[in-house]
N, C-alpha and C positions, 0 to 999 in steps of 0.2 A: 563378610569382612566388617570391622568395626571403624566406626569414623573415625578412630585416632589410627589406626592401619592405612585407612584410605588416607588422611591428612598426613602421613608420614612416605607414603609411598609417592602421594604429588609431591612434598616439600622436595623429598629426593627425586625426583625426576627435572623440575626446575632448575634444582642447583646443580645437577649436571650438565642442564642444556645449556644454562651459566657461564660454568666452568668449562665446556669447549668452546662457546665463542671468544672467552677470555682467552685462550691457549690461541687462538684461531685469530682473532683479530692481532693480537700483539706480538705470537710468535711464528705469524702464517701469514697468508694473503688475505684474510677477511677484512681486512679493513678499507683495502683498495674496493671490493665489494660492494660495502657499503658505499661510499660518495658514489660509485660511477650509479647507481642505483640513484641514489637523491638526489645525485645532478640532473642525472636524465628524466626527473620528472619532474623537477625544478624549473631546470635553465634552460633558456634556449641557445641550441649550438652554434645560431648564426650571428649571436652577440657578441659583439668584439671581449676580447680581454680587458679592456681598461674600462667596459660598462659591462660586466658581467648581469644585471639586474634588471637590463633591458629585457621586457616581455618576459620575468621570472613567474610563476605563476605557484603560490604557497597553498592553494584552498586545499582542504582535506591533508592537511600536514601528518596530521595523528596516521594515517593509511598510509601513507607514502612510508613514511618513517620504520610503520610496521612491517612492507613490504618489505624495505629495506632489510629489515635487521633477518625476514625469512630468508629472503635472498643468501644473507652470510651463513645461515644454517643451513640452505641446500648445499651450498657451496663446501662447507668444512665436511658435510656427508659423502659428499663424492668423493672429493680428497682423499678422506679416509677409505673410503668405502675401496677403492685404487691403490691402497696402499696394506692389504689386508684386513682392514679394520685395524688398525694399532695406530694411534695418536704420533707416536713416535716415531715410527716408519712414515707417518705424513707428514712431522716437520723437518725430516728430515730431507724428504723428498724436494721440501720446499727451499730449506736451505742447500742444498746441493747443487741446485740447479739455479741460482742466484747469475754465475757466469752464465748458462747457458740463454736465461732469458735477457741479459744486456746483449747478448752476440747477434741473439734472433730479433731485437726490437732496433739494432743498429742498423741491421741488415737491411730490414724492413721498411725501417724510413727514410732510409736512401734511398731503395725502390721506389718508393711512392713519390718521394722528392723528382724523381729522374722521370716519372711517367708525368709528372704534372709541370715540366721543364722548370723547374724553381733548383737551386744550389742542391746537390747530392749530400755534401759537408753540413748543411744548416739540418738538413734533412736526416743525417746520422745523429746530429747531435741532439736532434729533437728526439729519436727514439731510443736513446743513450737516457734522457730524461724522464721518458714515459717507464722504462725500467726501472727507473730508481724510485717513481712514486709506486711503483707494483711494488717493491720491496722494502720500501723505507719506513716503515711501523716495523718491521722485521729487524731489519739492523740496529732501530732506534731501540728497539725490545731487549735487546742483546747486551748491548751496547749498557742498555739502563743498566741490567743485571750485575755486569761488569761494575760499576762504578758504586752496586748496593753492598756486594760482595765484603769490602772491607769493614762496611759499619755492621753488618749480622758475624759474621768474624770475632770480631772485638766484642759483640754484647754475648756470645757462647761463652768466651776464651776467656773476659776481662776478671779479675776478683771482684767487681761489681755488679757483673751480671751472673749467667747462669744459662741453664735451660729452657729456664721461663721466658728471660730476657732476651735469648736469642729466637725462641719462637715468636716472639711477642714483634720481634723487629722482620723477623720473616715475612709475617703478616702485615706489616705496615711496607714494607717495600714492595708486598704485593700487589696490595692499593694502591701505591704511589705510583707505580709503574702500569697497573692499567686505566686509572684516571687517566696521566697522562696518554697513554690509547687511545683514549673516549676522545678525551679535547682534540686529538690531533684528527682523529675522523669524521665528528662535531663537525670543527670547524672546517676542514676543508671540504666537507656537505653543507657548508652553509655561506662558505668563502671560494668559489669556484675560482682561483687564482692557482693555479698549479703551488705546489709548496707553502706558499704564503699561510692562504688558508686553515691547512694543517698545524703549522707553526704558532698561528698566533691562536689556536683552539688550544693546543699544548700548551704554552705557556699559561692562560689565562686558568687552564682544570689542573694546572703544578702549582698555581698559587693557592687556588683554592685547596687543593689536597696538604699544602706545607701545611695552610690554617686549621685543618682539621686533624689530621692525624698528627701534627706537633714534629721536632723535634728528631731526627736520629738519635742513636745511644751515642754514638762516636763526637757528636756535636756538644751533646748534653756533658759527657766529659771533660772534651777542652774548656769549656766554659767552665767547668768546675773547677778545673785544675790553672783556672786565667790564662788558658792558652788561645792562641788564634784556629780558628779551625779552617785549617786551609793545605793543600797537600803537601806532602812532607818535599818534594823537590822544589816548592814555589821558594825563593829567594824572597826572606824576608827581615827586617830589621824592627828596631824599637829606640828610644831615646834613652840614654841612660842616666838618669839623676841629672842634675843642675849643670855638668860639662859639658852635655851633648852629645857624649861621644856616643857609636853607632856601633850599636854590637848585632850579630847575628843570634836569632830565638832560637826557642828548639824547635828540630826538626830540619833544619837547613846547616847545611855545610858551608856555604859561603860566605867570607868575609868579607864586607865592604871596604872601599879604602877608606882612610883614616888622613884628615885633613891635616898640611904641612903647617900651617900657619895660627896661631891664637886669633881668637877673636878681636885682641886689640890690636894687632897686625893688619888686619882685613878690614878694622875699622879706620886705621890709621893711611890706608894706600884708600881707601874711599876717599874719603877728606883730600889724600891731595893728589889724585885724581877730577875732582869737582871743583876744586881750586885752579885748574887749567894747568897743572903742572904734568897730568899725565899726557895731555896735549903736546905742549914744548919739548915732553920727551920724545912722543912720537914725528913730529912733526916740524921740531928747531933747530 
């Protein structure tokens, strides 16, 4: 076999393993995986919440990390491997049973609450919570898709874009949506605060990702067109030339009310209101 066969055949093996942990961590359980892995050879369990960094112990980071990321590739193997081998029939498996795992995690920590005589109640809610961290890359995955949906739309459909343009935004909302993945498993592997963590790795790998991949198609528009880029239900207004009056933009249907009075009216009840006359009114 010739090294560029052999270097095509690795390049393709990588970007496969890639691209299911990408499917696996954002629209699967891999990401829960990962932290419960780098927590557990991070943090110590007996350190309260509000010191999470008591007794953490970081050395050989690079191993841990690697561990970690095997860990998610055993795991999306199984999955799969349980689900015929087809990717699809494994996310699907995962999303299906979304209810089933808040029923069995509620159940659960009420048992445990009830064996260790602590609230039942604090105890369901707490496993009501653990479910939502096993699945909350998953919904938040979704969720993204959902809200990318209109801007690759518009870059297919628009007369300024095209083909190009909407593959082009395909591809950037890919990115945008598994950065934000990364930060949010990042971080809560390296912020052991239930959600917290997660949250503020997200934000911090979405600012980064706006900086680098720029711009939506749908944003780069309004902007063109001097519009606000903001949802078409948001209720929103503008100044209108030197009278002030308040008109509704595009994209909103609602009209603001429109004030009774001149400004020399409202200047004029100022004044004699200050002058102690709205007093005597109220009050004489």
């Amino acid at each position: 076999m010739s090294v560029n066969g052999v270097s095509s055949n690795t390049f393709g093996s990588y970007a496969k393993r890639i691209g299911r942990i990408y499917l696996h961590t954002t629209f699967g359980t891999g990401a829960d995986e990962f932290w419960e892995s780098m927590n557990n050879s991070i943090f110590d369990k007996k350190a309260p919440w509000y010191a999470p960094y008591r007794n953490a112990n970081f050395k050989n980071f690079g191993d841990k990390f690697k561990k970690a990321y095997q860990s998610v590739e055993a795991h999306e193997a199984a999955i799969r491997k349980a689900n015929g081998n087809s990717y699809l029939k494994a996310f699907w498996h995962q999303f299906s049973t979304i209810p089933k795992v808040f029923k069995d995690e509620w159940r659960l920590g009420g048992e445990a609450a009830k064996r260790a005589g602590k609230s039942v109640a604090a105890g369901k809610a707490r496993g009501a919570f653990k479910a939502l961290m096993k699945r909350f890359p998953m919904i938040g995955g979704l969720l993204a898709v959902g809200f990318e949906l209109p801007n690759i739309f518009s870059a297919f459909t628009s007369k300024d874009g095209g083909v190009a343009t909407g593959l082009l935004e395909t591809g950037k909302a890919a990115a945008k949506i598994g950065i934000d993945t990364a930060g949010f498993m990042i971080g809560q592997a390296l912020i052991p605060i239930p959600l917290v963590g997660g949250l503020i790795g997200s934000m911090v790998a979405g600012a980064l990702g706006q900086a680098v991949l720029g711009k939506g198609f749908s944003e780069k528009q309004a902007e063109k067109n001097g519009e606000s880029h903001l949802p078409g239900w948001l209720p929103y207004i503008a100044q209108n030339g030197e009278n002030g009056q308040q008109i509704p933009m595009q994209g909103s249907g609602w009209v603001p009310p429109q004030a009774t009075m001149t400004d020399e009216q409202i200047l004029q009840m100022a004044q004699y209101m200050n002058s102690g006359g709205g007093l005597n009114y109220l009050y004489g």
